[in-house]
MARRO-935490 format. One line per 2 residues: number of its first residue (from 1); for each residue x, y, z of C-alpha. Coordinates in nm, 2 decimals. Example, Ala and Ser with C-alpha at 12.3 -4.5 7.8 and 13.67 -1.06 7.14 Angstrom:
residues 2
1> 1.23,-0.45,0.78; 1.37,-0.11,0.71
***
This chain:
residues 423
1> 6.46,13.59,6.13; 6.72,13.36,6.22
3> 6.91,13.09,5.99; 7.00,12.80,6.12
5> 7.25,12.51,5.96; 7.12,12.25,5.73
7> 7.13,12.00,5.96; 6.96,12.10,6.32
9> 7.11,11.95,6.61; 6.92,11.95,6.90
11> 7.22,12.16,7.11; 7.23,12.43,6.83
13> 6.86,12.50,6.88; 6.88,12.52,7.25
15> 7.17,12.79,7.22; 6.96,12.97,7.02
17> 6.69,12.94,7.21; 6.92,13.01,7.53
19> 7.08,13.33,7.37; 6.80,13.49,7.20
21> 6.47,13.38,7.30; 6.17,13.68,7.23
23> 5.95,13.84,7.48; 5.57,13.76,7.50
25> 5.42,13.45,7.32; 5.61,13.30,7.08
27> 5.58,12.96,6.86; 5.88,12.88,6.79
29> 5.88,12.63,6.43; 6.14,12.50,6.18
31> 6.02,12.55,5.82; 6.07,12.26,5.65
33> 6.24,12.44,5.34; 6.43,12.77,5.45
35> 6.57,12.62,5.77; 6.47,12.90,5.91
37> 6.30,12.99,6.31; 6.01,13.17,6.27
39> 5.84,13.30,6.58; 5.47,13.48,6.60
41> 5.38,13.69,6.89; 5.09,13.76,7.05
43> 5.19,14.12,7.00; 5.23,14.28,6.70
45> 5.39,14.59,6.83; 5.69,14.48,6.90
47> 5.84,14.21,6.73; 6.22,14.25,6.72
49> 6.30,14.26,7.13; 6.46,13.96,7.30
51> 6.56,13.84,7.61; 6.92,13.69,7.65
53> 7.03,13.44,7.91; 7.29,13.53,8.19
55> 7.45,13.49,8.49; 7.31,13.83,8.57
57> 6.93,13.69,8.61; 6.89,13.41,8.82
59> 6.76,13.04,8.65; 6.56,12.88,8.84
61> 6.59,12.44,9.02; 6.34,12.36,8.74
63> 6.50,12.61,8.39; 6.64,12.34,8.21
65> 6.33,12.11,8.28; 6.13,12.43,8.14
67> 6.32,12.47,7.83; 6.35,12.08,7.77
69> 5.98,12.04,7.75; 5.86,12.34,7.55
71> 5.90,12.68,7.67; 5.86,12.91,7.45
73> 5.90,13.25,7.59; 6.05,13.41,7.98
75> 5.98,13.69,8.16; 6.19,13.84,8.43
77> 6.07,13.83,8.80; 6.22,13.88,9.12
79> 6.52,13.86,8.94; 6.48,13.56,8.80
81> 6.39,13.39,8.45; 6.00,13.26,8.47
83> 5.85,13.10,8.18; 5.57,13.28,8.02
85> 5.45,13.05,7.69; 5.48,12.66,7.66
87> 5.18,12.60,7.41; 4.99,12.89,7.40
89> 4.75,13.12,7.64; 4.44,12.94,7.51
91> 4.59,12.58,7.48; 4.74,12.63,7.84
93> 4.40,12.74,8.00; 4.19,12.43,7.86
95> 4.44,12.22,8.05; 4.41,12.43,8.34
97> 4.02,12.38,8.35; 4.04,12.03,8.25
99> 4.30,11.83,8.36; 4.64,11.94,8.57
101> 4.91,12.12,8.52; 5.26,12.19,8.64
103> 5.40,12.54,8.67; 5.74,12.70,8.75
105> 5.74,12.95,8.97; 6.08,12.96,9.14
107> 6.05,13.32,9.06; 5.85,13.36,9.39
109> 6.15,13.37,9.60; 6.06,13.31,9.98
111> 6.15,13.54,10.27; 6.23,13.33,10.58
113> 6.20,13.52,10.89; 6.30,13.35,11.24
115> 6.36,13.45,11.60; 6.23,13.50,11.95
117> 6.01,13.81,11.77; 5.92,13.70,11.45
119> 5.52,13.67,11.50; 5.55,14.04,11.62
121> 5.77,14.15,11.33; 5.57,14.00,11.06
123> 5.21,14.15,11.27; 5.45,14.52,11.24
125> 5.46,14.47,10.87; 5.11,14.37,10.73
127> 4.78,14.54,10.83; 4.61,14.15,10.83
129> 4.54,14.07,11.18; 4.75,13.77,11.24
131> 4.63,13.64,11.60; 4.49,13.34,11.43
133> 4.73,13.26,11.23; 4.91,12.91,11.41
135> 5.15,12.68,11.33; 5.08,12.52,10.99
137> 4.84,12.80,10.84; 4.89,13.03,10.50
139> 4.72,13.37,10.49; 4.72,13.58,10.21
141> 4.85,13.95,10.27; 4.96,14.30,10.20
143> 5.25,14.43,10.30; 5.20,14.85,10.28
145> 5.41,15.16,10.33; 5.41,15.44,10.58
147> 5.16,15.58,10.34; 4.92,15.29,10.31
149> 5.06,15.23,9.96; 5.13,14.85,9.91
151> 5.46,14.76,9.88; 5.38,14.39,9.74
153> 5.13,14.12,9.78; 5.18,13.75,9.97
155> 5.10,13.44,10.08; 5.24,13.41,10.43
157> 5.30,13.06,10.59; 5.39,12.96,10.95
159> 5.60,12.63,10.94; 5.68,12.67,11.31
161> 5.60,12.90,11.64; 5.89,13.14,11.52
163> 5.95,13.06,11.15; 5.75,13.22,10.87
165> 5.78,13.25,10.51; 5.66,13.52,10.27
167> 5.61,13.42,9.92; 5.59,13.76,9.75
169> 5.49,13.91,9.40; 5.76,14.03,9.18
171> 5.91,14.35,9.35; 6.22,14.37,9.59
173> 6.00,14.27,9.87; 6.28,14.13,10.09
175> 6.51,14.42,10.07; 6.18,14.66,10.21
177> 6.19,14.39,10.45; 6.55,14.33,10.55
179> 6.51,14.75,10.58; 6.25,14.68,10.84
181> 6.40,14.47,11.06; 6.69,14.73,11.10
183> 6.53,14.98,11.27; 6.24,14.77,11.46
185> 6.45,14.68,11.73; 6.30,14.34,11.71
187> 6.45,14.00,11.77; 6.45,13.83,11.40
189> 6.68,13.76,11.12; 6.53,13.81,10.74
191> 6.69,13.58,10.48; 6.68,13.42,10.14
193> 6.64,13.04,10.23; 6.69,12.75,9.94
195> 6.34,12.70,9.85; 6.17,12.73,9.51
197> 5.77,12.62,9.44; 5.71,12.41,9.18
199> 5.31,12.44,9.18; 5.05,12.20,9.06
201> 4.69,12.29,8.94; 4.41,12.18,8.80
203> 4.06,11.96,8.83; 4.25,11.67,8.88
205> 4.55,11.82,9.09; 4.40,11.61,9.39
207> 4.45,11.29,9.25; 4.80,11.37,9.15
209> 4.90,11.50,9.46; 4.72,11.16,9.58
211> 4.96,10.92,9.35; 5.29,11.11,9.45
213> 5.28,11.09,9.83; 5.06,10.75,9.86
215> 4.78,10.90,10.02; 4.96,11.10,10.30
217> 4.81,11.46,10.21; 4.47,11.38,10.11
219> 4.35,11.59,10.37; 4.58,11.86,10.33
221> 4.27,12.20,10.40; 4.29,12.48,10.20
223> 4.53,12.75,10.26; 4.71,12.50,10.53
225> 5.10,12.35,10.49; 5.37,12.08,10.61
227> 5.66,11.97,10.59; 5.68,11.64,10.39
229> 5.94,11.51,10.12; 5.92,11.32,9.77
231> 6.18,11.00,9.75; 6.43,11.18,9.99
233> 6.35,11.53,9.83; 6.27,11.76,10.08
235> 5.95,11.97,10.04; 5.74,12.22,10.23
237> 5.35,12.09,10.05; 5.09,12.38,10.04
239> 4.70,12.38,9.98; 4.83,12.75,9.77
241> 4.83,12.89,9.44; 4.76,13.15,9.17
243> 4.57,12.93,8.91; 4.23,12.97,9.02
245> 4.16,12.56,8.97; 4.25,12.37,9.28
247> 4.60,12.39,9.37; 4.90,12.25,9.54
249> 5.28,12.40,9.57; 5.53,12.19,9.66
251> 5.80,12.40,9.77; 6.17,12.24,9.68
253> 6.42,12.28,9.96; 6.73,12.13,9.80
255> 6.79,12.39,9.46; 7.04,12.06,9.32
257> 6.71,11.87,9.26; 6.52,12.05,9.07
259> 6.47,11.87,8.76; 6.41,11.51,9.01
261> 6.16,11.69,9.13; 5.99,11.83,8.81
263> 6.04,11.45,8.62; 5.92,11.29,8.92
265> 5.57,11.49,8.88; 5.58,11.49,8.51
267> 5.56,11.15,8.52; 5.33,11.07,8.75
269> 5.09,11.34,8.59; 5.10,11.11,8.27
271> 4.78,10.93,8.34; 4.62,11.32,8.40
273> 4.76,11.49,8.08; 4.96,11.68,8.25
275> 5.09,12.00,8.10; 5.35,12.25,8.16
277> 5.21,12.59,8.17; 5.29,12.96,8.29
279> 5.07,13.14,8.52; 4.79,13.17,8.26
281> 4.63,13.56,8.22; 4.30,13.40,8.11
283> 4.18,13.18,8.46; 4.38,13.48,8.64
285> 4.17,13.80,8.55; 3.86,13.50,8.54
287> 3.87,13.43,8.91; 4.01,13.80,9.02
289> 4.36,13.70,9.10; 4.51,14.06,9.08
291> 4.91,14.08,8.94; 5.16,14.29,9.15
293> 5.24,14.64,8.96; 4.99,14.57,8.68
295> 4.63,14.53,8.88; 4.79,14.66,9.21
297> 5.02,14.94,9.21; 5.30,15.10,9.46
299> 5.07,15.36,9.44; 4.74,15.17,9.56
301> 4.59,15.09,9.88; 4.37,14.80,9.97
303> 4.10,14.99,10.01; 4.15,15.09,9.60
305> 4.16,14.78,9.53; 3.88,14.60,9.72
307> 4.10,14.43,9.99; 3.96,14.59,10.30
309> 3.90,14.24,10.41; 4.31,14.25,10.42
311> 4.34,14.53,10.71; 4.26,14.56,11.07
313> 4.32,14.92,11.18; 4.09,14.83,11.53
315> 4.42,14.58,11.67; 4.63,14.72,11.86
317> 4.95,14.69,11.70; 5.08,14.97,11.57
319> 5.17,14.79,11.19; 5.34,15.03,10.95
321> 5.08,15.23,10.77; 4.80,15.24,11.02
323> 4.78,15.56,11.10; 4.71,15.67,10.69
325> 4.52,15.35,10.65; 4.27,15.49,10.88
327> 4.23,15.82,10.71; 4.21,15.68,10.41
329> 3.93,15.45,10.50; 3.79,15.76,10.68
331> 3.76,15.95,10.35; 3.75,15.69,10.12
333> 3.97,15.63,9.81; 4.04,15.85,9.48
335> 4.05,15.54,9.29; 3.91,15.20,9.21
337> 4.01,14.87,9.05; 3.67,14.75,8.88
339> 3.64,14.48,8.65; 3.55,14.57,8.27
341> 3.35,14.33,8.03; 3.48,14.47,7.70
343> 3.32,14.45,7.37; 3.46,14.45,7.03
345> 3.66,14.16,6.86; 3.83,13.89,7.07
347> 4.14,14.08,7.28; 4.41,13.72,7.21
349> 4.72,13.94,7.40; 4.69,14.17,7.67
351> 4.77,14.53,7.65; 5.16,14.61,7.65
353> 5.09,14.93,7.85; 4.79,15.07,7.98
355> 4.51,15.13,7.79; 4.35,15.47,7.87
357> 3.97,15.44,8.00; 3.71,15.73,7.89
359> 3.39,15.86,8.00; 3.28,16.15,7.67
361> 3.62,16.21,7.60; 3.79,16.25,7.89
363> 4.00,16.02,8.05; 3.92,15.86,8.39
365> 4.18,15.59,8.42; 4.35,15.29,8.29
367> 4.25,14.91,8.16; 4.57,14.72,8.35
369> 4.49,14.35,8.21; 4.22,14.19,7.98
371> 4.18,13.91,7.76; 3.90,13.68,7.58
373> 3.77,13.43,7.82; 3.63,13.14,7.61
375> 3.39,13.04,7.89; 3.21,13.37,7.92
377> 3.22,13.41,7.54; 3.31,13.79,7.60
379> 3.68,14.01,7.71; 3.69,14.09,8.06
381> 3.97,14.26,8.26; 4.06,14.51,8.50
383> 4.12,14.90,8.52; 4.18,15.18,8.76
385> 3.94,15.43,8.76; 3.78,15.77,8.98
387> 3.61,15.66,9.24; 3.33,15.83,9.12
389> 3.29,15.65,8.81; 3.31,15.30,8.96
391> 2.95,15.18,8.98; 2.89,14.85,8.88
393> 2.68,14.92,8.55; 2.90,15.24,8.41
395> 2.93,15.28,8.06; 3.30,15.41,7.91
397> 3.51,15.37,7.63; 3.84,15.17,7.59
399> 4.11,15.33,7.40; 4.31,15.02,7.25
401> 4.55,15.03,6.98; 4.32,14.93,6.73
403> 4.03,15.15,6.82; 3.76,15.31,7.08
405> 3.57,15.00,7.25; 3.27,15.03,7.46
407> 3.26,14.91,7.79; 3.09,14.82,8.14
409> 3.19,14.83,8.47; 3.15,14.44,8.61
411> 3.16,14.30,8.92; 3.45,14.02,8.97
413> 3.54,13.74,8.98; 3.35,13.57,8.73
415> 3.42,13.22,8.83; 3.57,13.20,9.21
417> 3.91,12.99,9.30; 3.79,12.62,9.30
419> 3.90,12.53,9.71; 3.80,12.20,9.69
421> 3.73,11.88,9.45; 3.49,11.87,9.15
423> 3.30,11.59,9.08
***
């Protein structure tokens, strides 16, 4: 608990906030009486960490905009501060699904990779075939290991013939690809540029999107990009994102204007409801949007994880991991990620490590994420589990903290990513 002075002025809270702010959800109130901050978490395990601001971790364009309109609780990721609670898990999602919403994810730091060879360097490092992919397109991808384990997950866009940039998961991605490039004998330099995505999402995303650019990227496909700018901001706009609901990232290219850039959306997203949120766990795990070292791990391949789709081993480049890729494939996978519909009370918080996964006793792998989904009425989630116990139907047991829970093996998703507009 943490006293505060009599009278609160609005630059003592924010150094609190800015020098001791919890992990996970927290509300953060002022009791009208003890002048005192309370916080509740949606875990009750641990309720005494925190999480102190430095020059160590990197803040993102768009922190002080974050902290200024509500956020509650950070994470780190790629070595950077991401916000992780604004209203709530439940409150976020409803306006996620209903109306539009603006996220910070800075964290996803882009890899820019340029040069007479950079369409061959980036083929060397992903098994996804990538002779389709032309000026202007986005592909998701996989980026694996000599071992066919996967290093991190992306969205990959082409801005020009011999410019690409990788949008990553949280990992050191562009240090494995920096290491790359030294030894490929290829033609390309690997960089850090300026850029940080600010990403809108939502039902009515579109008709933001609309309002702030006049018109002009209406027609903006799915999983396409462009070059564009925002009263003299400069932007790369993309039909991406990792909501679920139809989504846009506008990718800031100047880091000096970030909060222009996130008051001139807030307030055009007026009319919308607009909300600030964090990359909500309940639309995620609902439209099988898998999370870098908790649903896929170092230790994974895309064939454990259903993202065959993802690798070509019949091209003829010879991309880093082919060779195991193919035996693999060839004898098929020890594990699985399956989806789980759980039973028992409503899960509010994901699991803060693994929860063990059994079949009479024994243990045949792990739950990585789950959480209540208020449209299907019922907890669903992820886990890694023996091939051989991964039919869609099988019955096993969930070892949370509060007790054994039955469950079933599900397909997913349970809703697909909305790609274009609802009535």
């Amino acid at each position: 608990m943490i006293f505060l002075p009599k009278i609160l002025h609005l630059n003592s809270l924010y150094f609190v906030i800015n020098n001791c702010l919890h992990l996970e959800y927290l509300e953060i109130k002022i009791a009208n009486k003890t002048r005192r901050l309370e916080g509740k978490f949606m875990s009750h395990d641990n309720t005494s960490s925190a999480i102190s601001f430095g020059s160590r971790v990197r803040k993102s364009p768009f922190f002080k905009s974050t902290i200024e309109d509500g956020a509650k609780s950070f994470t780190i990721y790629n070595h950077m501060y991401m916000p992780t609670a604004y209203s709530g898990t439940f409150e976020e999602y409803n306006s996620l699904v209903k109306d539009v919403t603006m996220w910070d994810v800075a964290c996803e730091r882009q890899i820019e990779i340029t040069g007479p060879d950079a369409h061959e360097f980036v083929q060397l490092i992903t098994p996804r075939n990538l002779s389709e992919c032309e000026t202007g397109k986005c592909l998701y991808i996989l980026l694996v290991d000599q071992f066919g384990g996967i290093v991190n997950d992306a969205v990959l866009l082409r801005l020009e013939e011999n410019k690409f940039w990788i949008s990553p998961g949280d990992g050191d991605a562009l240090l494995w690809i920096q290491g790359v490039s030294v030894w490929a004998n290829l033609d390309v330099d690997v960089t850090e540029p300026d850029v940080s995505p600010l990403q809108i999402g939502g039902p009515k995303s579109p008709k933001l999107i609309h309002k702030l650019f006049q018109g002009k990227h209406d027609d903006l496909r799915f999983f396409r990009a462009c070059e564009t700018s925002l009263d003299g901001i400069p932007l790369v706009i993309a039909r991406t994102g990792w909501s679920g609901e139809i989504s846009y990232e506008l990718y800031l290219r100047n880091g000096d204007m970030g909060d222009a850039l996130w008051q001139k959306v807030k307030e055009a997203g007026k009319e919308f409801n607009i909300a600030p949120i964090a990359p909500n766990l309940i639309r995620s795990i609902e439209g099988g949007m898998l999370s870098y070292v908790s649903d896929i791990r170092r230790q994974d391949c895309p064939y454990t994880i259903g993202l065959d789709r993802l690798v070509d081993i019949d091209q003829p480049t010879e991309f880093i991991g082919k060779q195991a890729l193919k035996k693999i494939k060839k004898e098929g996978p020890k594990n699985k990620l399956v989806g789980l519909e759980i039973g028992g009370i409503e899960l509010n918080s994901p699991p803060e490590s693994p929860w063990p996964v059994l079949i009479n006793g024994k243990s045949i792998g792990t739950v990585s994420r789950c959480i209540f989904s208020p449209r299907l009425n019922k907890n669903i989630g992820f886990a890694h589990v023996c091939s051989n116990h991964s039919a869609l139907g099988t019955v096993v047991e969930v070892q949370a903290p509060h007790g054994i829970i039955e469950a079933q093996v599900s397909a997913f998703p349970w809703f697909k990513a909305e790609r274009v507009t609802r009535d």
